[in-house]
N, C-alpha and C positions, 0 to 999 in steps of 0.2 A: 664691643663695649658692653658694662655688663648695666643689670637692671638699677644698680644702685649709682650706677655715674651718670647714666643714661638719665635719671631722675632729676640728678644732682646740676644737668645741665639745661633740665628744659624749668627748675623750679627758682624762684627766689631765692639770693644770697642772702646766709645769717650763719654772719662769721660768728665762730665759737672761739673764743683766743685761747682759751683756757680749759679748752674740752677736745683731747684729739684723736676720741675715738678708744676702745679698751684693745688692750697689749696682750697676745697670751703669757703664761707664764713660764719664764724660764725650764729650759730645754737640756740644759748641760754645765754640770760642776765648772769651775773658774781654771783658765789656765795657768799653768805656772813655769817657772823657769828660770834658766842661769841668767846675769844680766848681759845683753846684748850687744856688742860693740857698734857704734856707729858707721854707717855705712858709704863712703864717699859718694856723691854723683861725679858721672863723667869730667873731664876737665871742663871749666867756664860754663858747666850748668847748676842747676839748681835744682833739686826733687822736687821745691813747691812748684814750681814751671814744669813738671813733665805730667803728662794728666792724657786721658782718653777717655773714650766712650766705651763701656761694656755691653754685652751682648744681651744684659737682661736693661737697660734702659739706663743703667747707672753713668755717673760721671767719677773718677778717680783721679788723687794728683800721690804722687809720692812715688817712689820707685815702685816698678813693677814687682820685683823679684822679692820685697819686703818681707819678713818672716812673719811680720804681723799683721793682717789686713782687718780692718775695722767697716764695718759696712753701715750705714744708715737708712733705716727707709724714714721720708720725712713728706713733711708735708707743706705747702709753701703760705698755707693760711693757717697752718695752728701754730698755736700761741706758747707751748713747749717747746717747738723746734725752735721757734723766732728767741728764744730764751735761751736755749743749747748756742745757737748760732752768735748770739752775743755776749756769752760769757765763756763759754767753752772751743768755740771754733778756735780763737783765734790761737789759744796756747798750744791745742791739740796739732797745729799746724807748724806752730813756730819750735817747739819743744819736742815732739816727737816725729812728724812728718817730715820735717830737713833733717834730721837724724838718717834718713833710708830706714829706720827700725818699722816703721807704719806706713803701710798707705793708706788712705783715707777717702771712702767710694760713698755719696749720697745719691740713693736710687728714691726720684719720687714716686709717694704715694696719692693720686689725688682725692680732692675730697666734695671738691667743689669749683665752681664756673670760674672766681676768682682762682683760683689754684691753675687750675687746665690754664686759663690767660698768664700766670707768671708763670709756672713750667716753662707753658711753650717758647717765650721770650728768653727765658734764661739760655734755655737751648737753640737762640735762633745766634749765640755768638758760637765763638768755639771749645774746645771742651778744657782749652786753658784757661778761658773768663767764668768757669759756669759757678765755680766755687764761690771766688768774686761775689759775681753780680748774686747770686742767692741769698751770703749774709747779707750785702746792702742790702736787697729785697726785703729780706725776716725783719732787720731795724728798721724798716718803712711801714712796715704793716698795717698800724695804727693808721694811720695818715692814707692807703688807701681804701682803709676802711672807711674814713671817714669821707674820702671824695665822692667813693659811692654814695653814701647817707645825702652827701648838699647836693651831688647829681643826681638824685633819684631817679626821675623822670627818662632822664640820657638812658641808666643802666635798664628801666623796663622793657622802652625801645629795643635795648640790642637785644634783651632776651626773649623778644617777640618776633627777631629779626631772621634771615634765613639764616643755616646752619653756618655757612660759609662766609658772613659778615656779623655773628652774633660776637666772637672773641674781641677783633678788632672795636668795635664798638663799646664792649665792657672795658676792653683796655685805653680806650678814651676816656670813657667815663669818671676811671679809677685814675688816671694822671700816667698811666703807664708807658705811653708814650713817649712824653717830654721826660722822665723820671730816667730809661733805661737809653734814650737818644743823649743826653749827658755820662751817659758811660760807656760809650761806644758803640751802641744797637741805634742805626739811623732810624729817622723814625719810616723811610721808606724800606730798609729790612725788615722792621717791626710789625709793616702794615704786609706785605710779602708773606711773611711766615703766620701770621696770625689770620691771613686770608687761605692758607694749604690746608683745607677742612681736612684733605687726605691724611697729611703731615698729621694733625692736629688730633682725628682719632688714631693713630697710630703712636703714638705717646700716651694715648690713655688708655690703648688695648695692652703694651705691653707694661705700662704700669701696675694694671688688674694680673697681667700672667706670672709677673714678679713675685707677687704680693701673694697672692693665692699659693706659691710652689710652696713657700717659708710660712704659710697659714698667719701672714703679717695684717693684722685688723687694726693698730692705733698704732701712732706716732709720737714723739719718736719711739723708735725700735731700733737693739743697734745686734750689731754680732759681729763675733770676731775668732777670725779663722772658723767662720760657719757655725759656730756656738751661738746660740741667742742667748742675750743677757738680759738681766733683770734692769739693772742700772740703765736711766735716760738721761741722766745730767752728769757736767762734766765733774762734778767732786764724788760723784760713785765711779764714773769709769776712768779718771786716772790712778786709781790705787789699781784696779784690775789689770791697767796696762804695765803697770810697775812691774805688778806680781807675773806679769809672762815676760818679763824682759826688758823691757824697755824704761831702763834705767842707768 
């Protein structure tokens, strides 16, 4: 874990909603291309249901084999992502990820205590839910901000608390609990996974080794077909996805 998570988890939370951190800057010209034909999934499946876990911590749903793969690194407490996730996920999903043309990978980046505690939850279902439960998440945000704020007291506790009960405790604090045990995360898998301190720096170690290989410092950050792009919202990157095909 590196110096600046390592910080981020022993210091008080002061959520930035609208600050997520500086992007570098664009790495390589725009792709282009013939338009694409749609890609069936198997018989009685669906792309948006096929998803796994990738080798750098990411979560994907869309065909594997997609010609176009769109990558995210995001963050579960900023306020740009929470923005992408609620105006832009859902079309990027519906319009081009059931196509087969896109698959669709958000690898977190984290930023902070609340962050590392929804991470981990997101990832305590399976890698079919993880998409899911994240936009829910990003449109909650406010509202766990603010449970922290009237729990005050609760959240200092946990961050005072030992390594291995400080998540669990923040994720009480913040409503997290009851919040993601209504969407299928009981709240004794919650307490489970939010208790594996091991689990828990190992989501934040390969978060940091992610992040670092792509020189990835703010959020969102997208790329495709390993191209970093300038565009983080979704009215700059569906013309860019157009213009590589998927159209």
């Amino acid at each position: 874990m590196n110096k600046t998570l390592r910080f981020a988890l022993a210091a008080p939370l002061a959520l930035a909603l609208a600050a997520c951190g500086e992007t570098a800057e664009d790495t390589a010209g725009a792709i282009e291309g013939d338009a694409i034909a749609a890609i069936p999934a198997p018989e009685g499946q669906s792309w948006l249901e096929t998803a796994s876990k990738t080798d750098d911590g990411g979560y994907v749903i869309g065909n594997p084999d997609a010609p176009l793969k769109l990558v995210e690194f995001a963050s579960h407490t900023c306020g740009a992502c929470a923005y992408f996730a609620t105006n832009g996920s859902l079309a990027l999903q519906n319009d081009y990820v059931e196509t087969g043309v896109v698959s669709y990978e958000i690898r977190p980046l984290l930023r902070d205590p609340l962050d590392v505690t929804i991470s981990t939850l997101v990832q305590c279902g399976t890698p079919e839910s993880f998409h899911a439960l994240s936009d829910q998440a990003w449109a909650s945000l406010e509202q766990f901000s603010q449970n922290l704020q009237v729990n005050d007291a609760s959240y200092r506790a946990a961050m005072e608390a030992p390594y291995e009960e400080r998540f669990l405790g923040l994720a009480q604090a913040a409503g997290l609990i009851e919040f993601f045990a209504a969407r299928g995360i009981s709240a004794d898998q919650a307490r489970t996974c939010l208790s594996d301190s091991e689990n828990v720096s190992q989501i934040a170690e390969t978060s940091r080794n992610a992040a670092n290989e792509l020189n990835v410092t703010g959020t969102p950050t997208f790329f495709l077909n390993g191209r970093r792009l300038q565009e983080n919202q979704w009215q700059g990157l569906e013309p860019i996805l157009q213009a590589a095909g998927a159209r």
